[in-house]
C-alpha positions as a LaTeX table, in Angstrom:
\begin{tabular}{lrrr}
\hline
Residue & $x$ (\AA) & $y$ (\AA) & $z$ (\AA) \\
\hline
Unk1 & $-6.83$ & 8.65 & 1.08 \\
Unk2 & $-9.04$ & 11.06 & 0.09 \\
Unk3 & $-11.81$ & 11.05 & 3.19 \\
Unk4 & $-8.57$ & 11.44 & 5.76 \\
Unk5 & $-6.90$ & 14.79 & 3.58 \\
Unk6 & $-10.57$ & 16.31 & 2.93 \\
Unk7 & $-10.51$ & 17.97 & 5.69 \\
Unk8 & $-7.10$ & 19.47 & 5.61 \\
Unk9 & $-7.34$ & 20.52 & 1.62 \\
Unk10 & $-9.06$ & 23.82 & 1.70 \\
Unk11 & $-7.61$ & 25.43 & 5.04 \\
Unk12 & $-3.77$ & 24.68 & 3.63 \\
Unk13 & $-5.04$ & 26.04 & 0.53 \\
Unk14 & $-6.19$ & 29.24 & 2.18 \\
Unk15 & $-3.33$ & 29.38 & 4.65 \\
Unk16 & $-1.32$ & 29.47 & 0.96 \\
Unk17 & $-3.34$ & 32.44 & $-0.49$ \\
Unk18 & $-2.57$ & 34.18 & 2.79 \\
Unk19 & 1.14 & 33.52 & 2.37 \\
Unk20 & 0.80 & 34.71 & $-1.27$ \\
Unk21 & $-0.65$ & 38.00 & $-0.58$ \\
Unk22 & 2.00 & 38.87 & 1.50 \\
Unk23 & 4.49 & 37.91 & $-0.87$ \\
Unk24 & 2.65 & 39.74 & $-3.22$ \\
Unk25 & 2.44 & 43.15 & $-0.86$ \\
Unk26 & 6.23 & 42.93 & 0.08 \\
Unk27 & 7.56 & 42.83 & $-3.35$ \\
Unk28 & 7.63 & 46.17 & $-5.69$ \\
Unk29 & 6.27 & 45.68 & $-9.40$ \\
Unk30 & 8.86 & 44.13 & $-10.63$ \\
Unk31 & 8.93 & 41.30 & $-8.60$ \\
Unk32 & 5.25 & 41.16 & $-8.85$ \\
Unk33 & 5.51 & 40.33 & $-12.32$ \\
Unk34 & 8.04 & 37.44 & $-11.59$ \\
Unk35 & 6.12 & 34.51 & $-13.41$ \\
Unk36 & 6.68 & 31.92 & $-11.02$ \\
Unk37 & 5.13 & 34.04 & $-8.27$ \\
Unk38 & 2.06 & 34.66 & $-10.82$ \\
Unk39 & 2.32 & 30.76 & $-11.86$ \\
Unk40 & 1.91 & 30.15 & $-8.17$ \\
Unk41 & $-1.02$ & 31.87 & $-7.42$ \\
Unk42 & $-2.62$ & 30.32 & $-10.75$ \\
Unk43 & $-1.98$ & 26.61 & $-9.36$ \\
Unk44 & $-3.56$ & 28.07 & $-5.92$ \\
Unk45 & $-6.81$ & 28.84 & $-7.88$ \\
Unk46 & $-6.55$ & 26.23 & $-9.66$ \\
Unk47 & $-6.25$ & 23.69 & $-6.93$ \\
Unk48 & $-9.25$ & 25.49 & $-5.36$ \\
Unk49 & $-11.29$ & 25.00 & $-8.07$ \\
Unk50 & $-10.21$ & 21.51 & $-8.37$ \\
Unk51 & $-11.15$ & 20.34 & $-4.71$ \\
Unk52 & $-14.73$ & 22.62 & $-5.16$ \\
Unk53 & $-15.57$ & 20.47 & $-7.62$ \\
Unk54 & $-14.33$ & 16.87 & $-6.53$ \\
Unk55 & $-15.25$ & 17.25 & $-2.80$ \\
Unk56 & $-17.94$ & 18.94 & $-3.28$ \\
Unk57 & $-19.69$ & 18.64 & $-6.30$ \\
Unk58 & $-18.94$ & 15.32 & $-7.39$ \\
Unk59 & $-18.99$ & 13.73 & $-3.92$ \\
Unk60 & $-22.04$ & 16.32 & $-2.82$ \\
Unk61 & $-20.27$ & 16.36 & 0.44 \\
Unk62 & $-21.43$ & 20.30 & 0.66 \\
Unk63 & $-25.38$ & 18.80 & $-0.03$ \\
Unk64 & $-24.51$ & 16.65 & 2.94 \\
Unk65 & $-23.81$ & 19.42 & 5.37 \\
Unk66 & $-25.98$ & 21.24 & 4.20 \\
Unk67 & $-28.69$ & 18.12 & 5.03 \\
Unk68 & $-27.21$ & 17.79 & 8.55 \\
Unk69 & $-27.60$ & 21.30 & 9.32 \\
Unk70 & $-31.68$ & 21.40 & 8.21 \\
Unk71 & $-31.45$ & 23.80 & 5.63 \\
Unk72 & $-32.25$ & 21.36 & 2.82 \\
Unk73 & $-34.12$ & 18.09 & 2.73 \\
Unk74 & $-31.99$ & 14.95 & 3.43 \\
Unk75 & $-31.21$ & 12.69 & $-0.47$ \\
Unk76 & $-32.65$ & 9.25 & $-0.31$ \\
Unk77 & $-29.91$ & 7.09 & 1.04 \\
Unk78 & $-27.44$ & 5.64 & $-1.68$ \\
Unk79 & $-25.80$ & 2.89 & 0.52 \\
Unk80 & $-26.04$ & 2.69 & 4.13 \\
Unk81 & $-28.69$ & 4.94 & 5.84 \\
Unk82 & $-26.70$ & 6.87 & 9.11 \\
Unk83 & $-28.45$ & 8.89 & 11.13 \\
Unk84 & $-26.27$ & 10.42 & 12.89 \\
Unk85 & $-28.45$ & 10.60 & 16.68 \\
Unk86 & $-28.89$ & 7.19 & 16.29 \\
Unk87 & $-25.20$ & 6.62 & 16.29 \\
Unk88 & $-24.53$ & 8.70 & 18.95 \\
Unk89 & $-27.33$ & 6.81 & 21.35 \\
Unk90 & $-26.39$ & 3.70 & 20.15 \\
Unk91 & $-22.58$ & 4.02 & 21.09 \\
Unk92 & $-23.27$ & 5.26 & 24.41 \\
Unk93 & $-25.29$ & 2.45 & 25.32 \\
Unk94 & $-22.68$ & $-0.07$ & 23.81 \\
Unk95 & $-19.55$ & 2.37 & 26.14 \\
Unk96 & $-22.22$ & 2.41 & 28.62 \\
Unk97 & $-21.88$ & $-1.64$ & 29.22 \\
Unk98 & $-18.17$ & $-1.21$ & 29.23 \\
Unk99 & $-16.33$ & $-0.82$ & 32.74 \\
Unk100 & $-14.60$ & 2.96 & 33.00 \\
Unk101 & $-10.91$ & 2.74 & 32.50 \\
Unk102 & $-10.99$ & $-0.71$ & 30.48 \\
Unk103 & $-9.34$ & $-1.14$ & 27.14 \\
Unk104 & $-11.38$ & $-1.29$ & 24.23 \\
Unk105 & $-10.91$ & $-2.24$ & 20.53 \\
Unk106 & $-13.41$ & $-0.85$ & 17.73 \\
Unk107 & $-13.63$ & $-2.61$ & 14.78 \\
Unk108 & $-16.86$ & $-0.17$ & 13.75 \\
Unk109 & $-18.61$ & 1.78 & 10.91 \\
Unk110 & $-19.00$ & 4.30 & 13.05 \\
Unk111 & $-16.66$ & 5.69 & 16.14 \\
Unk112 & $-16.57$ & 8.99 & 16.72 \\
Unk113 & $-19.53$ & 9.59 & 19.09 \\
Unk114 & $-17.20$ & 7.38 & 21.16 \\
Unk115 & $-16.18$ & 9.02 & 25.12 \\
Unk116 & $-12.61$ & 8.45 & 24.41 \\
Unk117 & $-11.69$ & 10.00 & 27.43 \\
Unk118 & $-13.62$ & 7.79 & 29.66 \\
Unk119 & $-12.04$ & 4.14 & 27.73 \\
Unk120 & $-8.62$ & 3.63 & 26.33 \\
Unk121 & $-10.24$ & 3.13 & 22.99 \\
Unk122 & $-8.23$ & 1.57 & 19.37 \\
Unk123 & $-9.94$ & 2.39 & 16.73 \\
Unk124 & $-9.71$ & $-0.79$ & 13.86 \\
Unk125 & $-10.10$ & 0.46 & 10.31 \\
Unk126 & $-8.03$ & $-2.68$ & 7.93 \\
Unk127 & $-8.41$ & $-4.56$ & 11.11 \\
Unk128 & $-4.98$ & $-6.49$ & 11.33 \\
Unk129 & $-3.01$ & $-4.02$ & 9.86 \\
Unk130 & $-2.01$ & $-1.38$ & 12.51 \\
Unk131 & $-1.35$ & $-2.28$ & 16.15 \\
Unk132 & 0.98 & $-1.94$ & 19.39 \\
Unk133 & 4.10 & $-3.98$ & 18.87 \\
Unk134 & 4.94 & $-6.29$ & 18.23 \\
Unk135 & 1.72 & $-5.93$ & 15.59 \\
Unk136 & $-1.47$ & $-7.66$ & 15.33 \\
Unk137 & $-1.25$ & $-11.57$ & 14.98 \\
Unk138 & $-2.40$ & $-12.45$ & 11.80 \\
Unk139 & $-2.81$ & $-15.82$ & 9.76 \\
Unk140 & $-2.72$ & $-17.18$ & 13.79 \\
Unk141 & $-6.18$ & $-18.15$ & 15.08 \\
Unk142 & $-8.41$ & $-16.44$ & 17.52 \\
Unk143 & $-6.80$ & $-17.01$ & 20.80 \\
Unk144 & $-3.57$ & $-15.23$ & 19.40 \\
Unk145 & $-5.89$ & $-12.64$ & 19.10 \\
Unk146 & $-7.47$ & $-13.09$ & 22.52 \\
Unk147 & $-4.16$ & $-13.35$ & 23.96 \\
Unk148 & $-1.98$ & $-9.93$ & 22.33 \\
Unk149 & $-4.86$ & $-7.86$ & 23.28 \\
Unk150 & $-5.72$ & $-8.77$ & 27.15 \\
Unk151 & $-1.42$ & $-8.25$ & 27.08 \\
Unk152 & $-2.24$ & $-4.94$ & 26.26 \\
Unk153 & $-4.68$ & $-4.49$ & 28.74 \\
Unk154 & $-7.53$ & $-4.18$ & 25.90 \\
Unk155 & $-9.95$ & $-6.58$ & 27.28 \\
Unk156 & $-13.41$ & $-5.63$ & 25.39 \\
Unk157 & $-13.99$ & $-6.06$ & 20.96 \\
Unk158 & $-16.37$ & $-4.22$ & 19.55 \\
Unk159 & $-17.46$ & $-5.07$ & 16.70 \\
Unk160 & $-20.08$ & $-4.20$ & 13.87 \\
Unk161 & $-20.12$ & $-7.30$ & 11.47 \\
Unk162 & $-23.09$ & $-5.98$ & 9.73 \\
Unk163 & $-21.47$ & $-2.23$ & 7.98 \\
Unk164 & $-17.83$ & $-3.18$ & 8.23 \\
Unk165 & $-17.63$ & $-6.91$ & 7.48 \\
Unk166 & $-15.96$ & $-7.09$ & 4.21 \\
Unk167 & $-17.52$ & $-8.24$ & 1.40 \\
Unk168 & $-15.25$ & $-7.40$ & $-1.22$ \\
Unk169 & $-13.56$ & $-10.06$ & $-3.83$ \\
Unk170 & $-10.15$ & $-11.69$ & $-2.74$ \\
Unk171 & $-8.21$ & $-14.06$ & $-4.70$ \\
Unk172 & $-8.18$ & $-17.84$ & $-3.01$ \\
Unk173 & $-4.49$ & $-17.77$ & $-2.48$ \\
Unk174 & $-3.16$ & $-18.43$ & 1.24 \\
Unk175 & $-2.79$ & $-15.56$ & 3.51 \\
Unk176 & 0.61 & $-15.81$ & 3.71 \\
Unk177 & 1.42 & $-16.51$ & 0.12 \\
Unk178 & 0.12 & $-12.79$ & $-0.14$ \\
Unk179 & 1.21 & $-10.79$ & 2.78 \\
Unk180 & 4.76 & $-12.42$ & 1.22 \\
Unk181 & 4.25 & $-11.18$ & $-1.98$ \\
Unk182 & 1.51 & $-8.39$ & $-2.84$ \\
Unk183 & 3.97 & $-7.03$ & $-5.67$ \\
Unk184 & 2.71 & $-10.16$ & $-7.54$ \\
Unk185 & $-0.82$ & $-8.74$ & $-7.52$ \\
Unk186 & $-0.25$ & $-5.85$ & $-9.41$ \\
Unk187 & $-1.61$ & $-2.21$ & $-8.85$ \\
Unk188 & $-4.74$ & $-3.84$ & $-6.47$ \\
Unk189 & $-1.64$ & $-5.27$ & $-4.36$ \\
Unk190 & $-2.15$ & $-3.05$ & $-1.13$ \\
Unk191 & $-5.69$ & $-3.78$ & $-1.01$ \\
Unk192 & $-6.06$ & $-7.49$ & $-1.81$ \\
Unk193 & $-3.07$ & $-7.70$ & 1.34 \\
Unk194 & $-5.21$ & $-5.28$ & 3.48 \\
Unk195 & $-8.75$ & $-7.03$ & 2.87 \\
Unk196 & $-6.93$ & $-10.95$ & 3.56 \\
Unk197 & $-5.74$ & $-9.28$ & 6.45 \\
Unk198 & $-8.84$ & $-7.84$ & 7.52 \\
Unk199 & $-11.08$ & $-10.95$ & 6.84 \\
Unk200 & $-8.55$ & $-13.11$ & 8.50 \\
Unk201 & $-8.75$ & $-10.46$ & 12.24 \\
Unk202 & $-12.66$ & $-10.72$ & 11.12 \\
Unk203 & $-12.88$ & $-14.41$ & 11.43 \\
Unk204 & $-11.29$ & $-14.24$ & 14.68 \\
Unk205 & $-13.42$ & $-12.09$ & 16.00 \\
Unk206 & $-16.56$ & $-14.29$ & 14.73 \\
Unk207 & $-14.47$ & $-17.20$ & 16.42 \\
Unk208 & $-14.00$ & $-15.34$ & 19.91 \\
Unk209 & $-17.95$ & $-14.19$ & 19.70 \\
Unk210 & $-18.96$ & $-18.29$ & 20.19 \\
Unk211 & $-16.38$ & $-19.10$ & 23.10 \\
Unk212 & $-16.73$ & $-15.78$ & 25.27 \\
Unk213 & $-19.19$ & $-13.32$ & 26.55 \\
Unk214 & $-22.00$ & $-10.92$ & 24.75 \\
Unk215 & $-21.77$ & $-8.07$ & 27.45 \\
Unk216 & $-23.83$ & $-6.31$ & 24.75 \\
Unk217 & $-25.59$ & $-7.29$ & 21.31 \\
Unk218 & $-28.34$ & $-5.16$ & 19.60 \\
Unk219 & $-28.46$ & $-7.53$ & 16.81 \\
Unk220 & $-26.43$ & $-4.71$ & 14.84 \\
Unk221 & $-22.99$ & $-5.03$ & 16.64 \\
Unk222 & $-21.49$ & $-6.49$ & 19.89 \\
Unk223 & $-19.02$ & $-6.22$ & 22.48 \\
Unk224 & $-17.16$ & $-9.08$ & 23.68 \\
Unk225 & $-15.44$ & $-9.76$ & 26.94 \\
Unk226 & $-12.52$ & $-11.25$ & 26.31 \\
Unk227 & $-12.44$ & $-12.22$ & 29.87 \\
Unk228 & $-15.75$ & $-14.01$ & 30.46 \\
Unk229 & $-16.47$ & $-17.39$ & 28.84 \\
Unk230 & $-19.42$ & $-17.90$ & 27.93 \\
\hline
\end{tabular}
């Protein structure tokens, strides 16, 4: 959860000083001294301090803006190399083969570069695991697939099997043995039920690329029509 609070930590931690200091200035001495008004302002800096050094130590995620913005040179890449104009051309070229208006899924390392005001785009993170009702199909084939999406008018998949493909390990049990029992998995319980999931919508997808239409395929990702057979 970390990469979706980021972003939120330090601005609610300064909105909190804020709040503090007025506190602070509206109470005479005595108040000032109350201890859980100082023992709040201690957590404050301490929770600063804390996210300083996680986020941005730790995780060098200040080194990284720091790198996009030029001022220092860019760390050899630790995982996967993103280069961030790149991105951005290559997802207009993939919208670009998309008809305005049309309903897209992303199942993507990368979406953000993404016109979403020109496509009715759904992002896919744990593909399978979020979706208009009645939810995704899952543990049903690929044309249950095909089918609950063109009912909600999404009629394109795009898809980058090469940076989001999951490659993590799973244990062999049936899909629905687990999404009926993750508790029995222990602590890893979420995740083992979100990656079957996943690999299951994956598989579909892989399934759908061989029966219907590349309307575009740079060897890195595609987009499928779900309405043009190949």
């Amino acid at each position: 959860m970390g990469r979706y609070t980021a972003p939120f930590q330090l601005p609610a931690l300064f909105v909190l000083i804020a709040v503090l200091l007025v506190w602070r200035n509206q109470r005479d001495q005595k108040e000032r001294s109350k201890l859980w008004l100082n023992g709040l302002t201690a957590a404050t800096a301490a929770s600063i301090l804390f996210v300083v050094a996680l986020f941005g130590i730790r995780d060098r995620e200040y080194a990284r803006f720091f790198q996009e913005a030029g001022l220092i040179s860019p760390a050899p890449p630790q995982h996967i190399m993103l280069t961030i104009d790149e991105e951005q051309q290559r997802l207009a070229h993939v919208q670009a083969a998309i008809p305005t208006n049309e309903g897209l899924i992303a199942h993507m390392f990368v979406t953000f570069p993404f016109d979403f005001r020109r496509n009715r785009i759904f992002v896919a993170d744990w593909m399978g695991m979020a979706g208009l009702p009645p939810g995704m199909p899952v543990g049903k084939g690929p044309q249950a697939l095909r089918g609950y999406l063109l009912g909600h008018q999404v009629r394109y998949i795009a898809y980058d099997p090469h940076r989001v493909r999951l490659s993590v390990s799973v244990p062999d049990d049936e899909l629905s043995v687990v999404i009926a029992n993750p508790a029995a998995y222990g602590r890893y319980g979420w995740v083992i039920l979100q990656s079957k999931v996943s690999l299951d919508e994956e598989r579909n997808i892989a399934a759908l690329a061989t029966q219907y239409r590349h309307i575009y395929d740079d060897d890195q990702m595609y987009v499928l029509d779900l309405k043009s057979a190949r």
